[in-house]
C-alpha positions in Angstrom: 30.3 20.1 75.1 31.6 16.7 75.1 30.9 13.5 74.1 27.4 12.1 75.6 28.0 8.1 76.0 25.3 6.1 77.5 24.9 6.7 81.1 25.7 10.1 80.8 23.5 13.6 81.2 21.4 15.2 78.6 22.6 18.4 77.0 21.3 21.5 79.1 19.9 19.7 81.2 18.2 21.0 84.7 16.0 19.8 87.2 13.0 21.6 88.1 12.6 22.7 92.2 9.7 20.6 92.3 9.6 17.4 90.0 11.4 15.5 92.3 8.9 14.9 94.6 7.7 11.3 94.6 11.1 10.5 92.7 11.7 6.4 92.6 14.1 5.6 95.6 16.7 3.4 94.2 17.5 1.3 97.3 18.9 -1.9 96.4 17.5 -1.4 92.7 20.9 -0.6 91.0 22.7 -3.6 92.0 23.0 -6.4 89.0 22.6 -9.7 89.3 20.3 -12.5 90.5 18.6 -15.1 89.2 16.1 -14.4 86.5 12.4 -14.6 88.1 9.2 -13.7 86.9 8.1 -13.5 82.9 10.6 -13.6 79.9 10.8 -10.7 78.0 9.3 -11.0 74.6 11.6 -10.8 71.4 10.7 -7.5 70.4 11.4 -5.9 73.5 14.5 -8.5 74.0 16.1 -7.4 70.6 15.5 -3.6 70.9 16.8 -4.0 74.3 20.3 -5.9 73.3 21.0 -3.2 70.6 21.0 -0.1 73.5 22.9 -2.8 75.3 25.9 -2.8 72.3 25.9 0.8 71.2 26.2 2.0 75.0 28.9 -1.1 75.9 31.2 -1.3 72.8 29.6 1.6 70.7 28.0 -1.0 68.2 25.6 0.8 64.9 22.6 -0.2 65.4 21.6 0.0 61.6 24.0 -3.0 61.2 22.8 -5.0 64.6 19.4 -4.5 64.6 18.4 -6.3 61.1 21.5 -9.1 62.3 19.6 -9.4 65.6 16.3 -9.4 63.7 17.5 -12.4 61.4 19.1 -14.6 64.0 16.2 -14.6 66.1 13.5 -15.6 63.5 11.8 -12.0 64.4 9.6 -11.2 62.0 6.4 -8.6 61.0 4.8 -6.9 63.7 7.3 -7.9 66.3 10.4 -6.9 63.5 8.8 -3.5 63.3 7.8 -3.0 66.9 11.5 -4.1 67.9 12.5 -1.3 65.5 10.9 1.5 66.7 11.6 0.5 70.5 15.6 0.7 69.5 15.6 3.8 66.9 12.8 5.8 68.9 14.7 5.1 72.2 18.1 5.9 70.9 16.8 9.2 69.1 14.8 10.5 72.0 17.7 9.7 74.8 18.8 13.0 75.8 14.6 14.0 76.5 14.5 10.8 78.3 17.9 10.9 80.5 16.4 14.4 81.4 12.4 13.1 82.2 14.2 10.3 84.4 16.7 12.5 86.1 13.2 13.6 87.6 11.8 10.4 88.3 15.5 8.7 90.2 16.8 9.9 93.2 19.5 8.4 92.3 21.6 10.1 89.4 21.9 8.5 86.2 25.7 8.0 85.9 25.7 6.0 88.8 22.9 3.2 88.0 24.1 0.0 86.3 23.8 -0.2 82.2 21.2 -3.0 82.5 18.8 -0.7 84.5 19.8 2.6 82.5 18.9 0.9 79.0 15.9 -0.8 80.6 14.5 2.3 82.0 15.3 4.3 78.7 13.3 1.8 76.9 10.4 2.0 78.9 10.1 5.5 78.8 9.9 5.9 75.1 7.4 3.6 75.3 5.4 5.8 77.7 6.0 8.8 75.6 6.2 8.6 72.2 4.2 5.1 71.4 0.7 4.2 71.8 1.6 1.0 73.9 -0.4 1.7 77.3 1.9 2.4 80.5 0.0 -0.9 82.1 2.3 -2.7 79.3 4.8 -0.4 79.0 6.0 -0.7 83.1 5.1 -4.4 83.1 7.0 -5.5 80.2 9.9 -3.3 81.3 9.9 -4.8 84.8 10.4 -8.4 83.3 13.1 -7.3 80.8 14.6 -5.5 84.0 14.3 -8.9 85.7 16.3 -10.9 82.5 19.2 -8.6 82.4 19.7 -7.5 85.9 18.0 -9.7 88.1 15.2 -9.7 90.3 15.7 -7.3 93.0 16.0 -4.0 90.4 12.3 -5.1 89.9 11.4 -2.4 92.5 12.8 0.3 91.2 12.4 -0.1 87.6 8.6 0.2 88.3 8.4 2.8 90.7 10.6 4.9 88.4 8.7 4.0 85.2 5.4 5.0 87.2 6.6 8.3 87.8 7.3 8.9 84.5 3.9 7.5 83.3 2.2 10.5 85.1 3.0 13.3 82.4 3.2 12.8 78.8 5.8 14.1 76.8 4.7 17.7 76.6 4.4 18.1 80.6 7.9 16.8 80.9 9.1 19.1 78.7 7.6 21.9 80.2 9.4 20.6 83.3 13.0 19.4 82.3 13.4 21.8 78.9 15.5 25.0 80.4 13.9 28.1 79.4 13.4 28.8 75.7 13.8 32.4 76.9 17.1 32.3 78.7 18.9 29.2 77.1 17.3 28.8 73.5 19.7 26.3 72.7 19.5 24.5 75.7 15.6 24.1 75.4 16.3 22.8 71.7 18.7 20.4 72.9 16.2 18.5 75.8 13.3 19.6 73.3 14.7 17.5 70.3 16.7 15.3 71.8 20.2 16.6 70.4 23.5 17.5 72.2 24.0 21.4 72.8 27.0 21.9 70.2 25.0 20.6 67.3 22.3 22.8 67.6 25.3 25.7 67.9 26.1 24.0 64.7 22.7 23.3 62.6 22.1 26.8 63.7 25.3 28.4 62.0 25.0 25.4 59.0 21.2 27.3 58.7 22.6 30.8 58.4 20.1 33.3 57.9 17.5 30.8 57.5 18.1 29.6 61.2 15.2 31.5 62.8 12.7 30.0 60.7 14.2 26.7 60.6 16.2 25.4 63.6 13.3 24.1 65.0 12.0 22.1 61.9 15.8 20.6 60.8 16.0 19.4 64.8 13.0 17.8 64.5 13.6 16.6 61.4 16.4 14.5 62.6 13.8 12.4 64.8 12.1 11.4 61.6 11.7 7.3 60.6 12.9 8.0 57.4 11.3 5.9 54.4 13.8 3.6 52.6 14.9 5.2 49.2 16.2 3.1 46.5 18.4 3.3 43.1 17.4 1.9 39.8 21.1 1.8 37.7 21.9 3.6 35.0 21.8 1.7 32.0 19.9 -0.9 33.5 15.9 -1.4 33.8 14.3 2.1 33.8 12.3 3.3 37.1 9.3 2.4 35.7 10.0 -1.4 35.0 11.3 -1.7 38.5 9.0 0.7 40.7 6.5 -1.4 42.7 3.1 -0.7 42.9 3.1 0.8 46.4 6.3 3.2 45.8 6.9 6.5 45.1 9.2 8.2 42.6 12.1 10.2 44.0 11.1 14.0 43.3 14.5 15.1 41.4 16.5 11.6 40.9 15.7 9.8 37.9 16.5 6.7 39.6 15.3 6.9 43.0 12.3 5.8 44.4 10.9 5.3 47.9 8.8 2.4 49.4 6.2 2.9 52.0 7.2 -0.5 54.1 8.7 -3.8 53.1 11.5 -5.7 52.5 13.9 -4.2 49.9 15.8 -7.1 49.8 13.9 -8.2 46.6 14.8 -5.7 44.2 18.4 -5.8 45.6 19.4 -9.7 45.2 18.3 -8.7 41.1 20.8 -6.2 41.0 17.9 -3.8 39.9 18.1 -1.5 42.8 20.2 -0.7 45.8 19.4 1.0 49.0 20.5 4.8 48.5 19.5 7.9 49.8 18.3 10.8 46.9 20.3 13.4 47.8 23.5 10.8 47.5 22.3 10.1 44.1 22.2 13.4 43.4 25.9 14.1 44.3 26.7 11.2 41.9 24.9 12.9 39.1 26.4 16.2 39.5 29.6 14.9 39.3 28.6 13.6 35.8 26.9 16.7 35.0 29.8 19.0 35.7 31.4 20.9 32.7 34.8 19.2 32.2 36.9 20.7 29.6 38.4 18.5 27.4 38.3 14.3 27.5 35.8 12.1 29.4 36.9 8.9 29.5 38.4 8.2 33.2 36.5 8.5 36.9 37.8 8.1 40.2 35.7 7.4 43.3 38.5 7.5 46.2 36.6 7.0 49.0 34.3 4.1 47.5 33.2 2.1 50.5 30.9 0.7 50.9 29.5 1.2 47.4 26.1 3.3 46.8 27.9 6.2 44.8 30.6 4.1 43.3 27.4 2.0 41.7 25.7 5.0 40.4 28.7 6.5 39.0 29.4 3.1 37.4 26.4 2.8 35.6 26.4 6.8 34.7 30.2 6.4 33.5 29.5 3.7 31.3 26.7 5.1 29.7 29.3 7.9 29.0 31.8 5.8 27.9 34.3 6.4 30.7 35.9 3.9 32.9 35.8 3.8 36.4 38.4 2.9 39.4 36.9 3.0 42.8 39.1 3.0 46.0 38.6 2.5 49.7 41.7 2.6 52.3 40.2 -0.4 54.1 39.6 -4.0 52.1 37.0 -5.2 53.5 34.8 -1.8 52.4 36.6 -2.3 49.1 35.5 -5.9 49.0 31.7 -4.2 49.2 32.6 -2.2 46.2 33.5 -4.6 44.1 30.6 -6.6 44.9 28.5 -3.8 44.3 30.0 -3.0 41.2 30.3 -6.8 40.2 26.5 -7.0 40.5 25.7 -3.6 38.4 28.2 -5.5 36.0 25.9 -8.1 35.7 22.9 -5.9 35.3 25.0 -4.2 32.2 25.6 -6.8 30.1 28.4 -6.3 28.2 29.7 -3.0 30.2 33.5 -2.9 30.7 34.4 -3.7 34.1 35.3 -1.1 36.8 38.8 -1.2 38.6 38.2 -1.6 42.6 41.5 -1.8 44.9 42.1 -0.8 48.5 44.1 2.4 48.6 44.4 5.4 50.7 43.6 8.4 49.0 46.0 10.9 50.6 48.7 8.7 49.6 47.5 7.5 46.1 48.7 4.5 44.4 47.4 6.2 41.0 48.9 8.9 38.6 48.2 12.7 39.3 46.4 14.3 36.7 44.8 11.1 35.1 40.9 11.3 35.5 38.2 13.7 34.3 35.8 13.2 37.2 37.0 12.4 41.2 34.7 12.2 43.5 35.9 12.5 47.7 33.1 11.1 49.7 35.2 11.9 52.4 34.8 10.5 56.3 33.4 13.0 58.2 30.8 13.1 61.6 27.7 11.9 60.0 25.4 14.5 61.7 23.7 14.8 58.5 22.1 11.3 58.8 21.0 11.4 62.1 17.6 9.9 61.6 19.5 6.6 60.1 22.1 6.6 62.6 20.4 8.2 66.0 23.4 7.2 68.2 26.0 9.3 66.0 24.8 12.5 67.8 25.8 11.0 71.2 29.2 10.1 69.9 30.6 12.9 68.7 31.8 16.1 69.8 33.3 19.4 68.9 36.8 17.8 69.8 36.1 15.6 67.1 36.3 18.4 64.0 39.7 19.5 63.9 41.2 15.8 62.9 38.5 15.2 60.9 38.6 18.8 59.1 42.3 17.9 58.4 41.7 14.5 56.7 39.2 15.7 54.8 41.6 18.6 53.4 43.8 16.1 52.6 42.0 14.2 50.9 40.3 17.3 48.6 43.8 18.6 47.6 44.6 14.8 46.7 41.6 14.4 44.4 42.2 17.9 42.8 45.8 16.7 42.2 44.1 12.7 40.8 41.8 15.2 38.6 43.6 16.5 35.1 43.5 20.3 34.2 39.8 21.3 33.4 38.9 18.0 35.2 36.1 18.7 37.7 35.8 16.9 41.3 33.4 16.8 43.7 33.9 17.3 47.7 30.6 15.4 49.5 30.2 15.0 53.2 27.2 14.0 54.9 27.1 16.5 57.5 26.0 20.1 57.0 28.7 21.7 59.5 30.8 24.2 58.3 33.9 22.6 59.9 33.4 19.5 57.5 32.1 21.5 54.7 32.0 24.9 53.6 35.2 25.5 55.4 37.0 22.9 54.0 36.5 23.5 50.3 36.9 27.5 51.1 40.1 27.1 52.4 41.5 24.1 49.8 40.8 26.3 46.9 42.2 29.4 48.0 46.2 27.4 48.2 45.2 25.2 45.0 46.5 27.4 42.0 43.9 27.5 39.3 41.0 25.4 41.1 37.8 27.0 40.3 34.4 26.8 42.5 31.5 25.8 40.1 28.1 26.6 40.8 26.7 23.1 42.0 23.0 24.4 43.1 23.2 25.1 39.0 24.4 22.1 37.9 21.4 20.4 39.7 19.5 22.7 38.5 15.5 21.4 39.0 16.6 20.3 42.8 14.6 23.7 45.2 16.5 25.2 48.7 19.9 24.1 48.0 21.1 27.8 49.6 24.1 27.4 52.0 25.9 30.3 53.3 28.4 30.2 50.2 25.4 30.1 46.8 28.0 28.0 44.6 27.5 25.1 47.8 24.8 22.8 47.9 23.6 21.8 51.2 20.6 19.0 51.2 18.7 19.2 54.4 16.0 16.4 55.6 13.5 18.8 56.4 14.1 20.9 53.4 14.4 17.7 51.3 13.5 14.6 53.0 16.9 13.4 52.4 20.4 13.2 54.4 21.6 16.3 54.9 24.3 15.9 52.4 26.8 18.8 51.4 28.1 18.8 47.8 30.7 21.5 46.4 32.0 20.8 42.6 35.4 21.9 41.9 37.5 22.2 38.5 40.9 21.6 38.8 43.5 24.3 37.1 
């Protein structure tokens, strides 16, 4: 299946014989323009609004928008939080929306204007997965229609968002959901809101375990994740920093996870950074690896924008190794270095670590001279879907192959930066096989002398780890509660 932009149809999508009657007639209702009329829209709605806006007109992230937006506008506490939900919820729930307002429009969705399409998105996760009453919910939408489109779409907007407000979200799906019978993974894909290939995908990533737990990694996606934090190694000790309302990570020493807030406050001391457990994790295991023979150089070749390079700085000096991290682009490797310039800082008197923009399938260092390379390597990001909710309408199978080949690449090149009995790790955040399992298989069997380690027993305490190869580790959020994060540890020959 192909890429789903905005505007477009929801994966396995159909419409039922009978929920079009009473369907919104679009009249005039599409056209933009027009004076704005009527009541502003507030911030919150405003702000959520302008993000759907970006990532459907110039494919914007809304992780880096959203708290940009939130800043510039002064929008703060409840508003900051509502805003939030309106523009994550909305943008994880769009392919069950597209196919509840197929229902509603007598018009098809491809052919109304963005303004209207992001409008009427918006309102309908309000309607069906908030607790803001559909009085508010069609209202409010009607005035933000008004802003950005103009008064006369006014009509419309309401008499589509009205339909819509007559089921919740289980009667739609009842409706719009194609048979769980006849197309299992087309009901998944209205059901939990992701295109058809990448439940294909979660379900072979799943293997055996798929049965019992398609359902609950889909789902899982949909989260609002918490925000997971890093204490450095070396530095203060989880329990000087944790704050009174956190909670420990369950297999990182240095993770911990906050219940709401502001993390900015432990990050501006250096103390903490934002980072995910299971990426912690990968770090660790790169440290924990069995490498035969000296310890005293580490590589991170694809360092941007920072999180692992940090940890392994802080882990590598404790060890009394030196690190060099590389990104191919310089402003990512500016992000490094002030990452690594701050855990610097935190240190004391640690050495400083080398940072300089590079590509890695081309290096600009000599083969054979480090005893730990980690390849955090580009790849779809369909294992961080709750963080990034638009990534699953961006990509498509037609996607892999290119990305399958730079990732090869860049595996054989950190095998080749790794000396003999040095041990590197291969990390994607993405639990398909085409990005993971398949890439490591196939790298070892032409490297001469690389050996597979067992990474699920190098982390050792961590539970579920299972992929369809044992020596892999695959992380999954509803396994874990983190990213689903694929590690494989290699030793080079």
């Amino acid at each position: 299946m192909g890429e789903q932009r905005a505007g477009s149809r929801a994966p396995g999508r159909r419409t039922p014989g009978n929920a079009k009657s009473g369907a919104a007639k679009s009249g005039s209702g599409t056209k933009s323009g027009g004076s704005r009329q009527g009541r502003q829209p507030d911030a919150a709605r405003r702000v959520a609004y302008d993000v759907l806006a970006a990532v459907a007109s110039r494919e914007a992230y809304a992780n880096l928008l959203l708290p940009r937006l939130l800043a510039e506008r002064s929008v703060t506490g409840r508003d900051a939080a509502l805003a939030t939900e309106l523009a994550y919820g909305t943008l994880r729930g769009l392919g069950t929306y597209d196919a509840v307002l197929t229902a509603c429009s007598d018009r098809s969705l491809e052919k109304l204007d963005s303004p209207v399409l992001q409008v009427l998105r918006l309102g309908t996760h309000q309607l069906l997965a908030t607790r803001i009453g559909s009085h508010a919910a069609v209202a409010t939408s009607v005035d933000l229609a008004k802003a950005v489109a103009g008064p006369r779409v006014s009509g419309f907007v309401n008499a589509v968002l009205r339909r819509v407000a007559t089921r919740d979200a289980e009667q739609w799906l009842a409706l719009v959901a194609p048979p769980r019978e006849t197309d299992p993974d087309g009901h998944l894909a209205v059901r939990y809101s992701h295109p058809g290939w990448i439940v294909a995908a979660y379900r072979d990533a799943l293997g055996d375990a798929a049965p019992a737990e398609l359902e609950a990694a889909l789902s899982a996606g949909n989260d609002r994740p918490n925000v997971t934090m890093a204490t450095l190694p070396g530095g203060p000790g989880r329990a000087r920093v944790l704050p009174d309302d956190a909670a420990p990570g369950r297999w990182s020493p240095y993770a911990f996870t906050l219940s709401g807030g502001d993390p900015a406050r432990w990050i501006a001391g250096g103390a903490a950074a934002v980072q995910d457990e299971a990426s912690q994790l990968a770090a660790i295991a790169l440290s924990r690896g069995s490498a035969e023979g000296p310890d005293r150089a580490w590589l991170d070749m694809c360092a941007g924008p920072g999180g692992k390079a940090r940890m392994l700085y802080g882990l590598g000096t404790a060890a009394g190794a030196r690190l060099l991290a590389a990104d191919l682009h310089g402003h990512r490797a500016a992000l490094v270095k002030s990452a690594l310039d701050d855990a610097a800082a935190v240190l004391g008197d640690a050495p400083a670590a080398g940072v300089i923009a590079a590509d890695g399938r081309f290096p600009a260092w000599r083969a054979g001279g480090f005893d730990r390379v980690l390849a955090d390597v580009p790849c779809s990001g369909l294992g961080a879907l709750r963080r990034r909710p638009e990534a699953r309408w961006r990509k498509s199978p037609s996607d892999l192959p290119a990305l399958g080949e730079l990732q090869r690449s860049l595996l054989r090149s950190a095998l080749a930066a790794a000396r003999p009995g040095g041990v590197v790790a291969y990390v994607t955040c993405s639990p398909v096989p085409a990005e993971t399992s398949d890439v490591v298989e196939a790298v070892a069997r032409e490297s001469a002398g690389a050996t597979v380690l067992d990474a699920p027993a190098v982390l050792g305490e961590v539970p579920g780890l299972a992929a369809p190869n044992p020596l892999f580790a695959q992380f999954w959020p509803h396994r874990h509660g983190t990213d689903a994060i694929f590690l494989a540890l290699l030793r080079s020959g």
